[in-house]
C-alpha positions as CSV (number, residue, x, y, z in Angstrom):
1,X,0.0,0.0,0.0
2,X,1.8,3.4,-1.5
3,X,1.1,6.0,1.2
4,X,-0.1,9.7,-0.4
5,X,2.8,12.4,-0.5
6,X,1.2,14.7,1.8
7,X,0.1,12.3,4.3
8,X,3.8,10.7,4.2
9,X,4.8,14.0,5.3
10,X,2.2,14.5,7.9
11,X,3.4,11.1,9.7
12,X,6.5,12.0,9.5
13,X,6.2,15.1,11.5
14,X,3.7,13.7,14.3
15,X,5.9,11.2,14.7
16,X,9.1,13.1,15.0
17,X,7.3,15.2,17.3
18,X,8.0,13.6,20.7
19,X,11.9,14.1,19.5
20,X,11.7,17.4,18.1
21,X,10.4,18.3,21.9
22,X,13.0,16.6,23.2
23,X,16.2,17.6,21.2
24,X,14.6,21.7,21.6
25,X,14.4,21.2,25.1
26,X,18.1,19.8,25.5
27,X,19.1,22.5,23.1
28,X,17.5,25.3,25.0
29,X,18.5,24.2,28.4
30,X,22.7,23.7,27.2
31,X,22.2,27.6,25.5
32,X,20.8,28.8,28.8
33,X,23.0,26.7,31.3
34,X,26.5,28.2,29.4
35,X,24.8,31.3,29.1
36,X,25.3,31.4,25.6
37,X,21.4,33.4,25.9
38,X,19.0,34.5,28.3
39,X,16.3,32.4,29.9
40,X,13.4,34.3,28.2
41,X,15.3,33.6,24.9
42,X,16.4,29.8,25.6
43,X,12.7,29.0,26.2
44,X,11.2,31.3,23.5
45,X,13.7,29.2,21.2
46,X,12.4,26.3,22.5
47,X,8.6,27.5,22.0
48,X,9.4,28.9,18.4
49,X,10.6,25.1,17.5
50,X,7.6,23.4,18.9
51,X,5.2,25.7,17.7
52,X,6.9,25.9,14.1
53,X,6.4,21.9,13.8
54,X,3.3,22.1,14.5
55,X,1.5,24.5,12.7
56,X,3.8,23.0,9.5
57,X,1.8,19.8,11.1
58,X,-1.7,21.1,11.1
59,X,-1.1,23.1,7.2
60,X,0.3,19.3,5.9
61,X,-2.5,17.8,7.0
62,X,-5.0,20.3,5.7
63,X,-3.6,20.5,2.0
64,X,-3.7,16.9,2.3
65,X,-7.2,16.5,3.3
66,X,-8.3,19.0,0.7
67,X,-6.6,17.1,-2.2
């Protein structure tokens, strides 16, 4: 069974997700820890990443559906 394009790429992001979270989190935290940046912008960083993947998540998913 050939899986669509769109939805290939829609799986692939939910289920990097979990690791995405993960590898923004370690990256925020080593940033903030050698003070490389601020708190507020270690965690925004961290935000920005999350929220990026999963709007890009949510538009896959609609273009998908719509085809």
């Amino acid at each position: 069974m050939m899986l669509d394009r769109g939805w290939a790429k829609v799986t692939a992001l939910a289920l990097s997700l979990p690791s995405t979270i993960i590898a923004a989190a370690i990256l925020a935290s080593v940033l903030i820890k050698r003070g490389i940046v601020s708190t507020w912008v270690g965690w925004s960083i961290f935000l920005l990443i999350v929220v990026n993947t999963i709007v890009l998540l949510v538009i896959y998913a609609y273009r998908s559906k719509k085809r």
